[in-house]
C-alpha positions as CSV (number, residue, x, y, z in Angstrom):
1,X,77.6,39.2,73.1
2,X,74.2,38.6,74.4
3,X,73.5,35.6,77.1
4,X,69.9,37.0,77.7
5,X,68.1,33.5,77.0
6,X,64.7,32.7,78.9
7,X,63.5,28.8,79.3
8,X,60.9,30.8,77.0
9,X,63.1,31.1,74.2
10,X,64.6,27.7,74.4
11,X,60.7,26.2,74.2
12,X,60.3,27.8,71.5
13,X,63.6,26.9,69.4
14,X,62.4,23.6,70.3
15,X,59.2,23.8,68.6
16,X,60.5,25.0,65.6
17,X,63.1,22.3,65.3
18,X,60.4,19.9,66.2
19,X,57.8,20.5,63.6
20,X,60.4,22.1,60.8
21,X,63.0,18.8,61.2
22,X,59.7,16.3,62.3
23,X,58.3,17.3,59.3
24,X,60.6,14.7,57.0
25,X,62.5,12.8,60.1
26,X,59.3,11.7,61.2
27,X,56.7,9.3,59.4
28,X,56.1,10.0,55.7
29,X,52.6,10.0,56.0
30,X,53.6,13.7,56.9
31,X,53.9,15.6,53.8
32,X,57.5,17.0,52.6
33,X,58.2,19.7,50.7
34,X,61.8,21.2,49.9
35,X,60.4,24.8,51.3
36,X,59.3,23.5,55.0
37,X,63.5,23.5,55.3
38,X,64.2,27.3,54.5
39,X,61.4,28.1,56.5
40,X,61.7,26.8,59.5
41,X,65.1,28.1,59.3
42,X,64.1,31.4,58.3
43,X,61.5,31.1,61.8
44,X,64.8,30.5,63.6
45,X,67.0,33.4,62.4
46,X,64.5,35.8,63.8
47,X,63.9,34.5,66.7
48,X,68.0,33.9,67.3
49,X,68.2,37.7,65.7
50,X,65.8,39.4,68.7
51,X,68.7,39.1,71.5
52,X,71.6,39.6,69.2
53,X,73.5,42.5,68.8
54,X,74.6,44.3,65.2
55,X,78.1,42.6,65.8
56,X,76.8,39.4,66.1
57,X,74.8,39.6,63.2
58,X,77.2,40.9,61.0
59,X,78.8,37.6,62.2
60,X,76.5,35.3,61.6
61,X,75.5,36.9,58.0
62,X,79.3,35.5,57.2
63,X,78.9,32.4,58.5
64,X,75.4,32.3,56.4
65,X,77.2,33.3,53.4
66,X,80.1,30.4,53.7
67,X,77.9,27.6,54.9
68,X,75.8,28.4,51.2
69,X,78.4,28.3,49.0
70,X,80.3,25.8,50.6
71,X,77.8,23.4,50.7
72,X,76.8,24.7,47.0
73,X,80.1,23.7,45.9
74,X,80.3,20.5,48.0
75,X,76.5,19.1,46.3
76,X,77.6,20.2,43.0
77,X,81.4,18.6,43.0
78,X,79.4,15.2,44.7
79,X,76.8,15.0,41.7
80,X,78.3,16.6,38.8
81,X,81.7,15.1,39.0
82,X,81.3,12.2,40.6
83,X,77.5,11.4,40.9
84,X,77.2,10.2,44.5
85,X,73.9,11.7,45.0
86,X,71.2,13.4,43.6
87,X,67.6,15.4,44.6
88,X,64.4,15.9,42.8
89,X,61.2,17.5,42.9
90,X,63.1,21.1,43.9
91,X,60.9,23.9,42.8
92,X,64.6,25.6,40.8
93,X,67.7,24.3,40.5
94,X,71.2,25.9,41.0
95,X,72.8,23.7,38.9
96,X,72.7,20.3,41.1
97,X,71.4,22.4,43.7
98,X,67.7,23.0,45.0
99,X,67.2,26.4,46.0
100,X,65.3,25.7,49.1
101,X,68.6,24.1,50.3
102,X,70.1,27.2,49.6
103,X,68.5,29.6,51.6
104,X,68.2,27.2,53.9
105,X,72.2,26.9,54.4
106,X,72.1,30.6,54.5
107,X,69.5,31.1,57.1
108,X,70.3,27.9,58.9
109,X,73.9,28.7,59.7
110,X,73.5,32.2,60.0
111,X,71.2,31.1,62.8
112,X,73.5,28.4,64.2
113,X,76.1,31.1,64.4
114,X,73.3,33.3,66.5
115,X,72.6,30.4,69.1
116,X,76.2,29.4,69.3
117,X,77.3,32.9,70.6
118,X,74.9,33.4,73.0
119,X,73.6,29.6,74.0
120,X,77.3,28.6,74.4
121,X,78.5,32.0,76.4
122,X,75.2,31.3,78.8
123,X,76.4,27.8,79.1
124,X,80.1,28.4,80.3
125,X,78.7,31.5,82.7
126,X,76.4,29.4,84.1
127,X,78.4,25.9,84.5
128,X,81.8,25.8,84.1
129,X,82.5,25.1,87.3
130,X,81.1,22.1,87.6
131,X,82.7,20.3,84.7
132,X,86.3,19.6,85.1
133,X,87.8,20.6,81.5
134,X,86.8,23.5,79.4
135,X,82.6,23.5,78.9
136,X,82.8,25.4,75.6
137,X,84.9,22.2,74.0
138,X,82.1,19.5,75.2
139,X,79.4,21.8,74.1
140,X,81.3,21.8,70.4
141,X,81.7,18.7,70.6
142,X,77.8,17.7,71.3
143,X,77.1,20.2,68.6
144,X,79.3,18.7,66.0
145,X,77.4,14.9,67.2
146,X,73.8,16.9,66.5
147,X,74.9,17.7,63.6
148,X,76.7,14.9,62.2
149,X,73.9,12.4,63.1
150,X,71.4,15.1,62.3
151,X,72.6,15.6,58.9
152,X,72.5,12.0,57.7
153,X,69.7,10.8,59.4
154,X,67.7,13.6,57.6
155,X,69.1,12.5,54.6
156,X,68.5,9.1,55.1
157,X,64.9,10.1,55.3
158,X,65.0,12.0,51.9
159,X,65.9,8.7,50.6
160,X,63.2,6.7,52.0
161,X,60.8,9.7,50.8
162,X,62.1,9.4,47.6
163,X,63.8,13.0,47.1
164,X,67.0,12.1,47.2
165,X,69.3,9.1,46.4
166,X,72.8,8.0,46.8
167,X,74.9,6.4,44.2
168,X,78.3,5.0,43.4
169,X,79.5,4.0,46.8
170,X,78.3,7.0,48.7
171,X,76.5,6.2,52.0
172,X,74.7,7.6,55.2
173,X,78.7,6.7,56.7
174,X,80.1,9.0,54.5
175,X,77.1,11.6,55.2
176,X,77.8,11.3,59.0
177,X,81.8,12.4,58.4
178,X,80.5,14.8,55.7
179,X,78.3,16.6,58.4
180,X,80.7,16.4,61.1
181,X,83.4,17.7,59.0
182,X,81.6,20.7,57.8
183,X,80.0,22.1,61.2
184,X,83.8,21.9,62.6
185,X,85.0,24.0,59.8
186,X,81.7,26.1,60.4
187,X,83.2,26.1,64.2
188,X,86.3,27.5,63.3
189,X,85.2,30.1,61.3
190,X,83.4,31.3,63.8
191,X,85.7,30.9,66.4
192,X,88.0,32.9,64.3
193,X,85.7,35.5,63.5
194,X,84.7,35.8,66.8
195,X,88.4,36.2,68.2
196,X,88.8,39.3,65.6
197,X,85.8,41.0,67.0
198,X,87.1,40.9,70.6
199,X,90.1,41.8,69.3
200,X,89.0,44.7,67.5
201,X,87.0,46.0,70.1
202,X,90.0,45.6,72.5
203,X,91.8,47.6,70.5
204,X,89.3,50.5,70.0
205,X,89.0,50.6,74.2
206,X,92.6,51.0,74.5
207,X,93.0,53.4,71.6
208,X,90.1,55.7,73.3
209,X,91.8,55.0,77.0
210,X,94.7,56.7,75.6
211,X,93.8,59.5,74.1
């Protein structure tokens, strides 16, 4: 996996997570639209996709692929069946489902998946021994809080906007758990995932070191 990762790239990341997530976070005199989200996380992907190698990618395209229809299943099950929230003003909708959030999952996580094996694996080379338990845990751990507070504050902010709405009982408290509870299953796909790889590429070195 690649750790290559200059204060350069990290500026940049920040930019783009800056004006993409600012965009709707931030005051509503800033215009929304539902298309600034896959964007931005399109602009990510590539830049996460310039350091990564083919494995990786393959990787993260599987990640991309769950985190879409899981959360395609998830929005559709919350307003169709039990109408806890709704959107408007998508451009198309998958059923209960804007397509902007769609790609958006799908570029957004395959991108997550990008910076997690490479920003995590610089992290631990770099630090681990200065913290006293296992870095790669603490570093899940603050992702899984980014994302968590992330996730519903953004939502909260839809609301205020008026693109989105919650209903029947369904608040920014269950949004938070929502969130958090998603990006750990998104943690342990990956974790598994990445645990095959090494494990497939351990076994093609020894099966070549014996022949």
């Amino acid at each position: 996996m690649s750790v290559n990762r200059s204060v350069y790239h990290f500026v940049l990341e920040f930019i783009l997570f800056f004006f993409g997530l600012g965009s709707f976070i931030f005051p509503s005199t800033i215009p929304f639209n539902w298309w600034v989200i896959p964007v931005f996380s399109l602009l990510l992907l590539l830049l996460e996709q310039r350091n990564s190698p083919r494995t990786n990618l393959e990787i993260a395209f599987i990640v991309g692929f769950f985190l879409m229809f899981f959360d395609f299943a998830f929005e559709n099950v919350g307003t169709l069946l039990f109408g806890y929230w709704g959107t408007s003003a998508s451009s198309f909708f998958v059923l209960a489902v804007p397509i902007e959030v769609m790609l958006a999952c799908f570029f957004g996580g395959a991108a997550w998946a990008l910076y997690i094996m490479s920003a995590h694996a610089l992290f631990v080379l770099k630090f681990q021994n200065r913290f006293n338990g296992p870095l790669r845990i603490y570093l899940i751990i603050l992702d899984l809080f980014f994302f968590g507070v992330g996730g519903a504050a953004a939502e909260w902010s839809l609301i205020q906007r008026g693109f989105m709405y919650y209903a029947n009982g369904w608040t920014s408290i269950h949004a938070l758990v929502a969130y958090f509870a998603t990006w750990l299953i998104l943690h342990i796909l990956l974790e598994t995932l990445m645990r095959r790889k090494s494990e497939i590429r351990f076994s093609g070195s020894v099966t070549a070191n014996t022949h």
